[in-house]
N, C-alpha and C positions, 0 to 999 in steps of 0.2 A: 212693294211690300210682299206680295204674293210670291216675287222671284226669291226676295234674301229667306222668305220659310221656306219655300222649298229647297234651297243650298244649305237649309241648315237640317232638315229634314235627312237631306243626303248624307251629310257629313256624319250624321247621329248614328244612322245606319250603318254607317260603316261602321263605326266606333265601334259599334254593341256587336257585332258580327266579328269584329278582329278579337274583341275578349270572350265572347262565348267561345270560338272556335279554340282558343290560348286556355281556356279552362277545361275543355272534353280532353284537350290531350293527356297521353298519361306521364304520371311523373316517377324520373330515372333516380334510381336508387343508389347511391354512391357508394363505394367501394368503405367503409371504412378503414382509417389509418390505425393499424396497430399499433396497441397501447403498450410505451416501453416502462418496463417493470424498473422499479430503484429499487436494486439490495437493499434489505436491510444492515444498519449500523452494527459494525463488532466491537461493541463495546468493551471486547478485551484487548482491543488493539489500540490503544492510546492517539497510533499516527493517522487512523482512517477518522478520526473528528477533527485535525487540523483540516486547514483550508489548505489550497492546492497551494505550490510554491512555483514562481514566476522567475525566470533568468533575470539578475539583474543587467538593466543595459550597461554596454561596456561604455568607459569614459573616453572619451575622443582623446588622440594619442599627442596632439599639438595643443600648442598654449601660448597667449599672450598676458605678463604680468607686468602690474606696476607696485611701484613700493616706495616706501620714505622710511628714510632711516637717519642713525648720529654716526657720523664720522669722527673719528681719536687718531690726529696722528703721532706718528712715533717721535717724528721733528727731531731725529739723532744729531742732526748736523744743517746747519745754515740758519738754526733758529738762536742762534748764541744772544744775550741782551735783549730775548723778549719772553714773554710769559707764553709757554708753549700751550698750556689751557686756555688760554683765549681762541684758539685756532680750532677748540671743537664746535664741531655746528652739524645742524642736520644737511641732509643731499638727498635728492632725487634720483628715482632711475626708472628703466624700462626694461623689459627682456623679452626674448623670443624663444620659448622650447621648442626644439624640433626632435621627434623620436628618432633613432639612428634606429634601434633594436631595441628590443625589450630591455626595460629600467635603461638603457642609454640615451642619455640627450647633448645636441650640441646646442649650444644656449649663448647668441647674439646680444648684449646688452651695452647701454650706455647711461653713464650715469653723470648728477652737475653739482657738486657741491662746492662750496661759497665759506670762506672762514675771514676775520680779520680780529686786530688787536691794537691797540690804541697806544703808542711809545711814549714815554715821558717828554713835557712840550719843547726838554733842553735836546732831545733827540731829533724830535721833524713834528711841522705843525702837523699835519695829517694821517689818517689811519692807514695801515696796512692792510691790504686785502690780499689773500691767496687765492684763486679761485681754480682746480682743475677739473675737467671733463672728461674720465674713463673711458674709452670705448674696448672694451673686452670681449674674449672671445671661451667658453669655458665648456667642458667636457662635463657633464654631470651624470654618475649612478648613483636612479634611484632603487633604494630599496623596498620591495615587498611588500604591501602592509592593506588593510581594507579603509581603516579610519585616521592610520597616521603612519604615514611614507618619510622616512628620514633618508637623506643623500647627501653626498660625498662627493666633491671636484674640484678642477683645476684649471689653469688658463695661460692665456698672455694677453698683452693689450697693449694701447696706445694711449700714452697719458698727455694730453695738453696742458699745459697747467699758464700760469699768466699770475705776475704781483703788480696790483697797481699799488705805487706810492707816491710821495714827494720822496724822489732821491736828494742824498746828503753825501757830498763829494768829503771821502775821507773818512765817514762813518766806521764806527769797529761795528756794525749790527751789518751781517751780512745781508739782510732783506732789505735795507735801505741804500745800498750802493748803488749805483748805476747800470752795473753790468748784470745785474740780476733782476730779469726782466722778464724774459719767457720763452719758452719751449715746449717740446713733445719728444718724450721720452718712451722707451720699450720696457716696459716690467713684467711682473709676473703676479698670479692670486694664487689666495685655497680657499676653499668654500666649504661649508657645512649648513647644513637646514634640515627642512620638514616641509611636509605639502598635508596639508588638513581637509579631506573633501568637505565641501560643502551642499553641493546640488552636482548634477552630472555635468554640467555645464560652469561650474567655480569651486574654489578652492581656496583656503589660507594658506598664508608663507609665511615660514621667519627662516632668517638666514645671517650668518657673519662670516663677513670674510676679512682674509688676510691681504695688503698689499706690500710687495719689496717693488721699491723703481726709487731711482735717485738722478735727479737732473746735474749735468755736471758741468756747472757753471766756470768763467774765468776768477771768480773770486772764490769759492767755498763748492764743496758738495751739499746739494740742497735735498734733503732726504725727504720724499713726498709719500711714503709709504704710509700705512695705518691701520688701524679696525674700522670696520663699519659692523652696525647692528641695523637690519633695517627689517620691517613687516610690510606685508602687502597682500596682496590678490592674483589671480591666475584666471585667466576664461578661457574653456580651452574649445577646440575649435578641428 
């Protein structure tokens, strides 16, 4: 008992000795920081009460869009003996903006739309279906703009196209013959649209384009060309 008072005795002593000796020293006077003065307001200058004005960030120059749109085609030729408005429907697509140069894009896409029409039952028991798959390739300038960029372009592509039916040997309906069956044809587009920003990062789209391509079948010229109107989205990147 005598030893832990005296350890504590020591300890105490020291204590009081390391703060007494910490309290006699003198204390250093700090430099103070100059105070920076704010003009006052010139309340005849309308522009010094706005708040400061910040760069807006620039919009990344690539882009990935999708879009769904209705497909019209022209159907000039191969659609003889059937209702050429049953063959509109909607199609899907996808695209790649790549910036070449300011406002110029080369723009990768492909697209899948699906039609069909149902022939009289004296004609074939089953439906016609058209179905082709775009893959195009298309020069875009866009125009100028903060809140709404309209553009202008052109292309070429590779059209797959494919009719499933029940063929009818002898038929006068060129799309139920036999020989008319499928391919991949070379055509050409034009384009016209709009890119709507959203956030810096998306964007709306509407767009229609023109198709001329004609598969040239052993029975008939099969005319695959059309309109499409399609809307979609942009992320650019």
């Amino acid at each position: 008992m005598k030893k832990q008072l005296f350890i504590f005795l020591v300890l105490f002593g020291f204590i009081f000795s390391s703060t007494y000796s910490l309290a006699q020293q003198p204390i250093r006077k700090q430099n103070p920081q100059p105070v920076q003065e704010i003009p006052p307001l010139d309340l005849s200058k309308p522009d010094s009460l706005q708040p400061p004005r910040y760069p807006r960030r620039a919009q990344p120059p690539n882009a990935l869009g999708f879009k769904l749109g209705y497909f019209i085609p022209t159907a000039d030729e191969g659609f003889e003996g059937l209702d050429k408005s049953d063959f509109n429907d909607i199609f899907f697509g996808a695209e790649l903006d790549l910036n070449l140069a300011p406002n110029l894009y080369l723009t990768p896409s492909i697209e899948y739309y699906k039609g069909s029409t149902t022939p009289s039952p004296s004609l074939a028991p089953s439906d016609i279906k058209l179905t082709i798959v775009p893959i195009l390739l298309s020069l875009k300038y866009v125009f100028s703009g903060v809140s709404f960029k309209p553009y202008l372009g052109s292309g070429i592509g590779l059209y797959p196209w494919n009719v499933d039916k029940t063929s009818v040997v002898g038929s006068t309906v060129p799309l139920l013959s036999p020989e008319v069956d499928n391919g991949t044809e070379v055509g050409f587009h034009f384009l016209g649209g709009f890119v709507a920003p959203i956030s810096p990062g998306t964007a709306f789209m509407g767009e229609i384009q023109y198709h001329i391509v004609t598969a040239d079948t052993p029975v008939t010229d099969l005319d695959l060309g059309g309109f499409n109107i399609n809307f979609g989205f942009l992320f650019f990147f």
